[in-house]
C-alpha positions as CSV (number, residue, x, y, z in Angstrom):
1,X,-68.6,-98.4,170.5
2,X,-65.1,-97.8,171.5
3,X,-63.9,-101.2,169.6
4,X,-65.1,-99.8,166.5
5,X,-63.2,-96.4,167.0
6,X,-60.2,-96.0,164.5
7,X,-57.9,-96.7,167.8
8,X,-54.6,-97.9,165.5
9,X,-55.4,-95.0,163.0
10,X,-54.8,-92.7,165.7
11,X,-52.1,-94.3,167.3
12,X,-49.8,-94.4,164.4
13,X,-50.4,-91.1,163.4
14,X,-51.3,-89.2,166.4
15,X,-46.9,-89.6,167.0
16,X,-46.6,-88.9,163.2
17,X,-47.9,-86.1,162.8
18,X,-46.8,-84.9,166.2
19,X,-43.7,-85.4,165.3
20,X,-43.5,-83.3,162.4
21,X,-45.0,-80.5,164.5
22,X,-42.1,-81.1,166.9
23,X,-39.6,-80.7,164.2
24,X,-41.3,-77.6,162.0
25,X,-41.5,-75.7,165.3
26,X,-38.1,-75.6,165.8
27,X,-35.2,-75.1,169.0
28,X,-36.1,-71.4,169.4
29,X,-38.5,-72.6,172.3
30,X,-36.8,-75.8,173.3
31,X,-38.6,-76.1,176.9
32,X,-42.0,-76.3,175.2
33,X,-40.8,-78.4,172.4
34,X,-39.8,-81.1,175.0
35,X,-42.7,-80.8,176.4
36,X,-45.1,-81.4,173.5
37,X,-42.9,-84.2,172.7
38,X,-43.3,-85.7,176.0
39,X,-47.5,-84.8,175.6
40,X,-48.0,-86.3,172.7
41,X,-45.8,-89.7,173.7
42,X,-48.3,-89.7,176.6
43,X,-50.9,-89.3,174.5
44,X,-50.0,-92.4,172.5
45,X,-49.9,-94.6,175.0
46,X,-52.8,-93.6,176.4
47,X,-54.6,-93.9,173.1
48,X,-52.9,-97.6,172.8
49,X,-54.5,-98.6,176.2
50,X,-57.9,-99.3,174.8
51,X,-56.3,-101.9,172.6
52,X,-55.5,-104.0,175.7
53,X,-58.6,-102.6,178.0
54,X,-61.3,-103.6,175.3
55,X,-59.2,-106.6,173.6
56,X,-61.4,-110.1,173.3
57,X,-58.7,-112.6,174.8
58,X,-60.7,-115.2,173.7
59,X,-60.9,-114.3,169.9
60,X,-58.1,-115.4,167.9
61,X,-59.5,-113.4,164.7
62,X,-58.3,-110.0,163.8
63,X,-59.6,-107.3,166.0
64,X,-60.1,-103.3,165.8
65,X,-60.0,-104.1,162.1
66,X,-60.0,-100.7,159.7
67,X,-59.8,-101.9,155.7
68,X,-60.1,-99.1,153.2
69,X,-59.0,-99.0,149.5
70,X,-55.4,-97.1,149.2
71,X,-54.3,-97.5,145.7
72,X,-57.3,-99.5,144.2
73,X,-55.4,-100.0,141.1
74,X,-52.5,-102.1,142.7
75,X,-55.0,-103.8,144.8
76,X,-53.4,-102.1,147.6
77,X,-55.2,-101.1,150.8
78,X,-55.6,-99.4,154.5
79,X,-56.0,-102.7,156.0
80,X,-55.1,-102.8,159.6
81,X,-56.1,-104.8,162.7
82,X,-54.5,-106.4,165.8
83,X,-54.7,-109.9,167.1
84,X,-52.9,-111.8,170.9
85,X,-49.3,-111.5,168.8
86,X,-49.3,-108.2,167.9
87,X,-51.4,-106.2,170.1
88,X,-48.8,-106.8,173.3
89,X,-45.8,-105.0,171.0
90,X,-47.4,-102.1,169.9
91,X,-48.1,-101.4,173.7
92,X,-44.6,-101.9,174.6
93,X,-43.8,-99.4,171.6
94,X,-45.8,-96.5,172.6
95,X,-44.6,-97.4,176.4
96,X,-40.8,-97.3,175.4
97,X,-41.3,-94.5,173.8
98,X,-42.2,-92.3,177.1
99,X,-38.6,-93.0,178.4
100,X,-37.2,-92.3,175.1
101,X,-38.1,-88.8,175.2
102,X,-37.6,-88.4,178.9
103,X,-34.1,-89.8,179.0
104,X,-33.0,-87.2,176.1
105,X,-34.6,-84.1,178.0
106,X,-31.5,-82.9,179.0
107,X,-28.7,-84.3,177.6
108,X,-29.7,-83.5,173.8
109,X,-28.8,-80.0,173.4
110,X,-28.1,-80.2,169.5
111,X,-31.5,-80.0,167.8
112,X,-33.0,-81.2,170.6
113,X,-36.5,-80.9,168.5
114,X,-35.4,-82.9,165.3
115,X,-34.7,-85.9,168.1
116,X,-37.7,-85.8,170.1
117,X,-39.7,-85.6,166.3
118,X,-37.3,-88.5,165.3
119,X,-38.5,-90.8,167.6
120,X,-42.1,-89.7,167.6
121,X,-42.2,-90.3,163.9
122,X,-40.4,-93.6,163.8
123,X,-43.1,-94.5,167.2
124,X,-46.2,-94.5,165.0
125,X,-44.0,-96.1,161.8
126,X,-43.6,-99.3,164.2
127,X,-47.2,-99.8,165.3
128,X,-47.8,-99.7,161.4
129,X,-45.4,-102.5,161.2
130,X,-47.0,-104.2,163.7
131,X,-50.8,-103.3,162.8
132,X,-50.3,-103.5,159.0
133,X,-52.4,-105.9,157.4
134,X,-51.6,-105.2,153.6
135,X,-48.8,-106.6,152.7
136,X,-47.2,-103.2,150.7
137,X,-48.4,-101.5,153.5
138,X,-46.1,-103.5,155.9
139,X,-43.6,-103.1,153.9
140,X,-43.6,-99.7,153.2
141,X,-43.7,-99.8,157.0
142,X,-41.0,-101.9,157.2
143,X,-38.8,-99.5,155.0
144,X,-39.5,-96.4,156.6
145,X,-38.3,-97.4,159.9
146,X,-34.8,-97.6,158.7
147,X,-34.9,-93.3,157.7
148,X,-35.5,-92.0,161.3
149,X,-33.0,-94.5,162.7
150,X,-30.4,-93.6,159.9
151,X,-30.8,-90.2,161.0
152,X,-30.5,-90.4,165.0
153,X,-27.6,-92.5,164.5
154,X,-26.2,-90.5,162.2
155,X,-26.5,-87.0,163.4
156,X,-26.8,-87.6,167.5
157,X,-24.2,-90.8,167.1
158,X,-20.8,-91.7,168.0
159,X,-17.3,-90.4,166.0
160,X,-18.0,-93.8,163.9
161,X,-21.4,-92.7,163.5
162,X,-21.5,-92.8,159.3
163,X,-19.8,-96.6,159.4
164,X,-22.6,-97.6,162.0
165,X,-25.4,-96.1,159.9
166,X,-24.2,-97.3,156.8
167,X,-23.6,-100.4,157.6
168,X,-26.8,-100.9,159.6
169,X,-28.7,-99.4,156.2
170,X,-27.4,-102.1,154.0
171,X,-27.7,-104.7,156.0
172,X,-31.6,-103.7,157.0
173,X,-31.9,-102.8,153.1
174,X,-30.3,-106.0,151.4
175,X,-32.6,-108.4,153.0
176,X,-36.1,-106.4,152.6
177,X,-35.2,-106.8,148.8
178,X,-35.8,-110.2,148.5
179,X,-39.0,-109.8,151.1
180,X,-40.6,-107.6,148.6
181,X,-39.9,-110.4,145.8
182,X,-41.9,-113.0,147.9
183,X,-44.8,-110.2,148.4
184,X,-45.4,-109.9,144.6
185,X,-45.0,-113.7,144.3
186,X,-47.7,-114.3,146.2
187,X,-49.7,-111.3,145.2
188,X,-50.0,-112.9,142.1
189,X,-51.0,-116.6,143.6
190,X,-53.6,-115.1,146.0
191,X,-54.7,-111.8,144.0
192,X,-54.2,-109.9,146.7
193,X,-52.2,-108.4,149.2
194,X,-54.1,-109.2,151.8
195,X,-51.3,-110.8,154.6
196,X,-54.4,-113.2,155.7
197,X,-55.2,-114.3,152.5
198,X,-51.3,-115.2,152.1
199,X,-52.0,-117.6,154.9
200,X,-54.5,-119.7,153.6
201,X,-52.5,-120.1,150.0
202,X,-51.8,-123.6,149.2
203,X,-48.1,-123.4,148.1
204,X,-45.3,-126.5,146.8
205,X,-43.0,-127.2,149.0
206,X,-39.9,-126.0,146.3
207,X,-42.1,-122.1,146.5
208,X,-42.4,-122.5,150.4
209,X,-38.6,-123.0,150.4
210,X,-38.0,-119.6,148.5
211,X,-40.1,-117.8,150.0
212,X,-38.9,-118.5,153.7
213,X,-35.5,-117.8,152.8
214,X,-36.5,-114.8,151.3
215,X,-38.8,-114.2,154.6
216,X,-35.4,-115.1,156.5
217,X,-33.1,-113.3,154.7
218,X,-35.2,-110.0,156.1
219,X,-36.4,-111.1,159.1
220,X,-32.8,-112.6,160.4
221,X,-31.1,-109.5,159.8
222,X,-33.6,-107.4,161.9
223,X,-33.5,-110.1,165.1
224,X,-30.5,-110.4,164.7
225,X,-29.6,-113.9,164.2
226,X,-25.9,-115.6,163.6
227,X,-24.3,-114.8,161.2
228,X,-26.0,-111.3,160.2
229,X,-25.9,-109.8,163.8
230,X,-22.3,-107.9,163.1
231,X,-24.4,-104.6,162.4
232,X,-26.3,-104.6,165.9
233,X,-22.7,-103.9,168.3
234,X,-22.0,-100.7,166.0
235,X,-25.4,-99.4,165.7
236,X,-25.6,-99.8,169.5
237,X,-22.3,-98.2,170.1
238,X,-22.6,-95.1,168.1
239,X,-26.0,-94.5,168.5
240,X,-27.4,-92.3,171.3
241,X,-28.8,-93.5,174.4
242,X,-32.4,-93.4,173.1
243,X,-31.5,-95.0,169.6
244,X,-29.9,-97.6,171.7
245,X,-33.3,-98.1,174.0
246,X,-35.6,-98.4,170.7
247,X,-33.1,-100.5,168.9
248,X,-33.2,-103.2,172.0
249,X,-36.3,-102.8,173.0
250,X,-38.8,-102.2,169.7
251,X,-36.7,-103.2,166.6
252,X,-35.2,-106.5,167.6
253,X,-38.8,-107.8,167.8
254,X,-39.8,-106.8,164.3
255,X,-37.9,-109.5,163.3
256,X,-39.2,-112.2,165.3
257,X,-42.8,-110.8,164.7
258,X,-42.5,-111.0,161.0
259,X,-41.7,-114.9,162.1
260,X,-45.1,-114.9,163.4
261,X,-46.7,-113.3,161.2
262,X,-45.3,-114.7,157.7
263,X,-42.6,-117.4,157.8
264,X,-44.7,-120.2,160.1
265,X,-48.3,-119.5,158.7
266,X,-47.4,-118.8,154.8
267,X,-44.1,-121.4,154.7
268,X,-44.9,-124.1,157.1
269,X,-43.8,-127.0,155.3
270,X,-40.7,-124.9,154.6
271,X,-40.5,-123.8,158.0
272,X,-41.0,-127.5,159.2
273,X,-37.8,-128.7,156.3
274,X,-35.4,-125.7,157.4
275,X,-36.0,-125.6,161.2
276,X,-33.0,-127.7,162.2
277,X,-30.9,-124.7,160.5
278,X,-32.9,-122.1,162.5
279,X,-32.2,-123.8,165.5
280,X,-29.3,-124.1,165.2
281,X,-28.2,-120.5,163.9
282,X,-30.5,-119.5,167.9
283,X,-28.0,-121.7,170.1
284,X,-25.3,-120.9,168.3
285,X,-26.4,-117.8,169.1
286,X,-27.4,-118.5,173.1
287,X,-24.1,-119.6,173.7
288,X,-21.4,-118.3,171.0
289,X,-22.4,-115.1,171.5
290,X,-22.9,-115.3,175.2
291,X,-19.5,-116.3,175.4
292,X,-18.2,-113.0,173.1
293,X,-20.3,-110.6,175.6
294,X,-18.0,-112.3,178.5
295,X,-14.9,-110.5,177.0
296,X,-16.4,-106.9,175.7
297,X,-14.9,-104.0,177.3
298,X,-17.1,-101.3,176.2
299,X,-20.5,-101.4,178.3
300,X,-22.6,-101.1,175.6
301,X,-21.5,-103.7,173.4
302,X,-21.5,-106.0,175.8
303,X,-25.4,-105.2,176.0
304,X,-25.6,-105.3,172.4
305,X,-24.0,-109.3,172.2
306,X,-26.5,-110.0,175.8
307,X,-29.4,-108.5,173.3
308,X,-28.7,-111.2,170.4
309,X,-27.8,-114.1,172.9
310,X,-31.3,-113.5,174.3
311,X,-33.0,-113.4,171.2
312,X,-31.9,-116.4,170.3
313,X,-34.3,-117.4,172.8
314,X,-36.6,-116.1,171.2
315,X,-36.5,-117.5,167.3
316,X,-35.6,-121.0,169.2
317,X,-38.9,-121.3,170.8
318,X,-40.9,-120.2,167.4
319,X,-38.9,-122.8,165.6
320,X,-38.5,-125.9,168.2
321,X,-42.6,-126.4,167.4
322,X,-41.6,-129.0,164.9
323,X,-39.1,-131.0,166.9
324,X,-41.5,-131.5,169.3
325,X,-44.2,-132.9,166.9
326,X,-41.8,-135.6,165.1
327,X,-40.1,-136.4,169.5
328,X,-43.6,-136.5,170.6
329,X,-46.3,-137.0,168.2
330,X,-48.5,-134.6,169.0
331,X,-48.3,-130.6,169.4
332,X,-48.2,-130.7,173.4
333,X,-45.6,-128.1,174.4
334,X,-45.7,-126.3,170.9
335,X,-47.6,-123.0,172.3
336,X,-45.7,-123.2,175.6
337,X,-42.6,-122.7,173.3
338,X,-44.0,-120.0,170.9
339,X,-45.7,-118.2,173.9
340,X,-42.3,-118.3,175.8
341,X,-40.9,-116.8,172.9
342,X,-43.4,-114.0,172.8
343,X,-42.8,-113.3,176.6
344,X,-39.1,-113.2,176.0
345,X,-39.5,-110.3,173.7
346,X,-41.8,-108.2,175.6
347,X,-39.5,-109.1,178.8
348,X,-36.5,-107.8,176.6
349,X,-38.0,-105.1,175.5
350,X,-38.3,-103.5,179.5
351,X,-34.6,-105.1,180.7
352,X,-32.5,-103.8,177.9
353,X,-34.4,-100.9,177.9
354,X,-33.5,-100.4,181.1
355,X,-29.9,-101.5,180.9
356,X,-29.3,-99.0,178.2
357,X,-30.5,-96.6,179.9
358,X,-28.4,-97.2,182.3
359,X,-25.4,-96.9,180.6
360,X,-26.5,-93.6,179.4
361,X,-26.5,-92.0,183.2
362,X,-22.9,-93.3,183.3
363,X,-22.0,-91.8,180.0
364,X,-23.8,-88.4,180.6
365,X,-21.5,-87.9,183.9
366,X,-17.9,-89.4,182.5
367,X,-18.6,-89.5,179.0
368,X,-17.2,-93.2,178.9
369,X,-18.6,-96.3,178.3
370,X,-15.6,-98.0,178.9
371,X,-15.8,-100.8,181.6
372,X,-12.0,-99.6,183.1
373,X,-13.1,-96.4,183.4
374,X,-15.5,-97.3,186.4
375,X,-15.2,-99.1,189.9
376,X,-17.1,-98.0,193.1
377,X,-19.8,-96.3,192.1
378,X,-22.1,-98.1,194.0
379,X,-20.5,-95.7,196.7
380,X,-21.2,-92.3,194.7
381,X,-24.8,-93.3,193.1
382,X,-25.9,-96.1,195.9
383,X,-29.9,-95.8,194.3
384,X,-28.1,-95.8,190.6
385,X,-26.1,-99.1,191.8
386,X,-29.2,-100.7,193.1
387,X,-31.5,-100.5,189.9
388,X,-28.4,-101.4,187.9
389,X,-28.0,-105.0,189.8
390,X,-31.4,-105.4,189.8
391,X,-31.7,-105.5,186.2
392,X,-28.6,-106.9,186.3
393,X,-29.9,-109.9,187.6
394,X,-33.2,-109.6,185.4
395,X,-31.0,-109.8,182.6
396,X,-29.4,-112.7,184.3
397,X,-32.9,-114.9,184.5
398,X,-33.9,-114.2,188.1
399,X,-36.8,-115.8,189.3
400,X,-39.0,-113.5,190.1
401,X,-38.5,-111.3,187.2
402,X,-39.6,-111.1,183.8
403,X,-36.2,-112.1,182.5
404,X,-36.8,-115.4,183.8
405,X,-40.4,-116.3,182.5
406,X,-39.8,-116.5,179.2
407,X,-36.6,-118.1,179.2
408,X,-38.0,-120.9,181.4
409,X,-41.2,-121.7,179.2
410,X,-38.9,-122.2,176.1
411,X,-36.6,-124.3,178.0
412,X,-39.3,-126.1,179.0
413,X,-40.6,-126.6,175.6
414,X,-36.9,-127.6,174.2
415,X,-36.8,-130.2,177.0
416,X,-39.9,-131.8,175.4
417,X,-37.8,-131.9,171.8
418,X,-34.5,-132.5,173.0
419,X,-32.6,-132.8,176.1
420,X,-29.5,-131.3,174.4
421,X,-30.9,-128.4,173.0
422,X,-32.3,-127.4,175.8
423,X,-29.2,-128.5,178.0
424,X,-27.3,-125.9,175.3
425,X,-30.1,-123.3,175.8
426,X,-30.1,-123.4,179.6
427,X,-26.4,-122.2,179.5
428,X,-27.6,-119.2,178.7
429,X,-28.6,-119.0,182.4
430,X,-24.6,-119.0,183.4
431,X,-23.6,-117.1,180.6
432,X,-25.9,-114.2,180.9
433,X,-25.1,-114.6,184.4
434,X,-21.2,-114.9,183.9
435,X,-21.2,-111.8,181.4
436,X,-23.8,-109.3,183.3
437,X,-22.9,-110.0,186.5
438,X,-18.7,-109.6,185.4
439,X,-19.7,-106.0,184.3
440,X,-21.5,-105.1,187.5
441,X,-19.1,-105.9,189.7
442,X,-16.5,-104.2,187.7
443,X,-18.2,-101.1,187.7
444,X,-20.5,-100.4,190.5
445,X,-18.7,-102.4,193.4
446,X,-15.3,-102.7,195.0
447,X,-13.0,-99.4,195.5
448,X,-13.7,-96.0,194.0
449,X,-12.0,-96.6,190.7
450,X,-11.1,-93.0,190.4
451,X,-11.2,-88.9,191.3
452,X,-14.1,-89.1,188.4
453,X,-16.2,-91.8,190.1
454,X,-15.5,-90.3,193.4
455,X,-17.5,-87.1,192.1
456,X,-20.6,-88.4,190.8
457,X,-23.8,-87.6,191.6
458,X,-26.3,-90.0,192.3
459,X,-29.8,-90.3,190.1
460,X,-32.3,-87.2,189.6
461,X,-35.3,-86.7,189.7
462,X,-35.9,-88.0,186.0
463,X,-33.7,-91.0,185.7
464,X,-35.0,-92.3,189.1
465,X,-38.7,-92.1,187.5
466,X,-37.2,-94.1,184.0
467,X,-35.8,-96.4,186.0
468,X,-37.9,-97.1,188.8
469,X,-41.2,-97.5,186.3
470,X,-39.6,-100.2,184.3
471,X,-38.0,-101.6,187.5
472,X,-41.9,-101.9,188.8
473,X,-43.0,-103.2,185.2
474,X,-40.2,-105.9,185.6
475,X,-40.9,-107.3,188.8
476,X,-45.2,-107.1,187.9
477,X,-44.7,-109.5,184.7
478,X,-41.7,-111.7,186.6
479,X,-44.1,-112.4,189.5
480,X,-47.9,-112.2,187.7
481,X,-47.2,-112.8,183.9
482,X,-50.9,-114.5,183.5
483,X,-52.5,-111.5,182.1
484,X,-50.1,-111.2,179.4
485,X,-49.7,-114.9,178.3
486,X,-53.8,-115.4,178.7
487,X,-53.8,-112.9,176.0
488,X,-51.4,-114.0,173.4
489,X,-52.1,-117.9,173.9
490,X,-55.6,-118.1,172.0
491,X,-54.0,-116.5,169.0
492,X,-50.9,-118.5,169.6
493,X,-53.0,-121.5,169.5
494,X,-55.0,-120.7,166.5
495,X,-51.4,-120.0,164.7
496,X,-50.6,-124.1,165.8
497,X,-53.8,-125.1,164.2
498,X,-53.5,-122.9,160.9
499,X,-49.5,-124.1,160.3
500,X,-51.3,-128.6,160.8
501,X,-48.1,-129.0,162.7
502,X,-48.6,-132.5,163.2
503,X,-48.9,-132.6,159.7
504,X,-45.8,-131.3,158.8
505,X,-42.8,-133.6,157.0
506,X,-39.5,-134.7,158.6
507,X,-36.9,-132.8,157.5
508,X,-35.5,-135.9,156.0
509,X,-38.2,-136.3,153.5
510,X,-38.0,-135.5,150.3
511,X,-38.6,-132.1,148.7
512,X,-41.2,-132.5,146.3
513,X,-40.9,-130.9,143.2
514,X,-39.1,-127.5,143.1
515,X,-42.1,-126.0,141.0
516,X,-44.9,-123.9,142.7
């Protein structure tokens, strides 16, 4: 009975809709606006929780499935349903999301209800994304996540706020183009939108190769991988605290869910030809990048560069799958990889959440994010300086935290493809160590840095609760990640069927004919 109630219906509208309330009922009641913000966040995740609670581990297949007719002329439809990949990130979403609104109570004072209703509405637009079976209806998912974002970043942002929401537009915008071309390609091969039936399309290899670098052109952008990550360090800068939180946490994973959930399934062949560039584009990301974080002097950014170093973790384990099979000769290793990659996102998704959030107690006290600015505060805000070396070191890869998990089970993976890209993957173990661990002690310990430092007040109330609830949430999946990989694994292992990756072609093979 309750697996056949419209649970994703509710919780993509339920914030939807709420959030329109929020932002039609105006600032002249600002207490109760914050508080029916906070409700119906609550409520959302609440309504999400049966998704987990009544979820069939075992069952690959689409669950919680809804299909109904939504433009019957275009072939278009309601079609919605969850499986192991997707279900895990839509409860991180409506979880995030809580904190969100918490960690603005106070510190947004300029239309304080167009914020909270900006983030409720963009919370249900991402559990489309990730619930959206229909392929229009993804995308027109997809697209309007980018409007609530442009507007929090643009109206609660930084002075450089218009460059940073510009520039994170176009960038967002420019690759979803050529997405939407692949989606009417393949419309027309399968006669239907249907995101399922794209996966059992029988396409030539010259097609597959379009249509993953159209796939990549979108999906790349939104991780973000080398070279397209220049738009991520702005948005993060400019934006507020909580634009900063979703960004890390919920939007970064987008990208490497559409990875799932189109590129290896629909373009394997392709996937299996182009994977040495993907891999490489991920440690050049892992360690390039890990080495720009080392010199950033704004706290932020350097948060930003940690965000793409570690999610280059993350597109490396989806894509290693294939060097494994042609090492090996047999799949052995390729679900640890994608599974480590899926743990790596969730496990992101609570640490730079946290770290952001973070930064923002700084910033709300001295209104600088600059490293120099700091020194000693470990002596002003000792509970502060304790959660922020603990996720310090989470970030970092600590055993015993989520941070390390993933990270280790995609190492683990590479090792089985090739000792060197896994040598150049576990450096991301010093440098995340080198670059988090330079910014801690720079700010919270040694002297008091100033008369500033010297007068700050220590964590209330609210930020201890935001912090110390993803602190708990850290160390739960770093010490017992079980339930969470038991989950994913059966649809991750379905996926390694579905894509024949022992089947696949060396990437020195030929391309067969560039027609469909």
């Amino acid at each position: 009975m309750l697996a056949e109630f419209p649970w994703l219906t509710l919780v993509i509208w339920l914030p939807i809709i709420g959030g329109i309330a929020v932002i039609v009922s105006g600032d002249k009641a600002a207490e109760l606006t914050k508080w029916v913000a906070l409700t119906v966040s609550v409520l959302t995740f609440f309504a999400s929780l049966p998704l987990w609670l009544n979820f069939d581990a075992s069952n690959p297949a689409m669950q919680f499935v809804q299909r109904s007719d939504w433009i019957p002329t275009l072939d278009i439809e309601y079609y919605l349903g969850v499986d192991g990949i997707s279900m895990p990130l839509i409860l991180l979403t409506t979880f995030i999301t809580i904190f969100v609104v918490i960690a603005g109570w106070d510190v947004i004072t300029y239309k304080p209800s167009h914020y909270m209703g900006a983030f409720l509405i963009m919370e249900g637009i991402m559990v489309g994304v990730f619930s959206a079976l229909d392929a229009i209806l993804f995308y027109f998912f997809w697209e309007a996540m980018l409007i609530p974002m442009f507007i929090i970043i643009g109206v609660w942002g930084g002075p450089n706020r218009v460059y940073a929401t510009i520039k994170f537009f176009l960038y967002t915008f420019f690759g979803s183009v050529f997405m939407l071309v692949a989606l009417i390609y393949m419309y027309f091969q399968a006669d239907s939108f249907s995101i399922l039936d794209f996966h059992t399309l029988q396409i030539g290899m010259g097609a597959q190769i379009l249509i993953f670098i159209a796939f990549l052109l979108a999906f790349a952008v939104k991780v973000p991988m080398f070279p397209v990550h220049t738009w991520l360090p702005d948005a993060h800068v400019e934006a507020p605290t909580g634009g900063s939180v979703i960004l890390a946490a919920i939007m970064l994973k987008i990208g490497g869910y559409g990875f799932l959930r189109f590129s290896l399934p629909i373009t394997p062949d392709a996937s299996a030809y182009l994977d040495g560039l993907i891999i490489a584009l991920s440690l050049i990301a892992v360690v390039y990048i890990g080495l720009v974080a080392l010199v950033q002097k704004d706290m932020k950014k350097l948060i930003a560069y940690s965000s793409i170093a570690h999610m280059g973790f993350v597109t490396l384990g989806f894509f290693i799958v294939f060097t494994i099979v042609r090492q090996t000769g047999s799949d052995d290793g390729a679900v640890m990889g994608i599974s480590g990659g899926m743990v790596q996102m969730i496990s992101h998704g609570f640490i730079s959440g946290a770290l952001f959030l973070c930064v923002g107690v700084l910033y709300d006290r001295m209104h600088s994010r600059e490293i120099a600015d700091y020194g000693g505060v470990i002596h002003t805000m000792p509970w502060f300086g304790a959660f922020v070396v603990f996720f310090a070191m989470a970030n970092a890869g600590l055993p015993g935290t989520s941070g390390f998990v993933g990270e280790f089970m995609v190492i683990l993976a590479t090792f089985r493809a090739d000792f060197w890209y896994a040598f150049l993957a576990a450096t991301t173990l010093i440098l995340a160590a080198a670059f988090t661990l330079w910014m801690v002690k720079r700010v919270i310990f040694g002297e008091v840095g100033n008369d500033r430092v010297a007068k700050l007040r220590d964590l209330n109330p609210r930020e201890f609760l935001n912090l110390g609830v993803l602190a708990a949430v850290v160390l739960a999946v770093g010490i017992w990640p079980k339930p969470l990989v038991d989950v994913m694994e059966p649809t991750i292992e379905n996926l390694v069927e579905q894509i024949q990756v022992s089947k696949l072609p060396v990437p020195n093979a030929p391309v067969a004919g560039i027609q469909p």
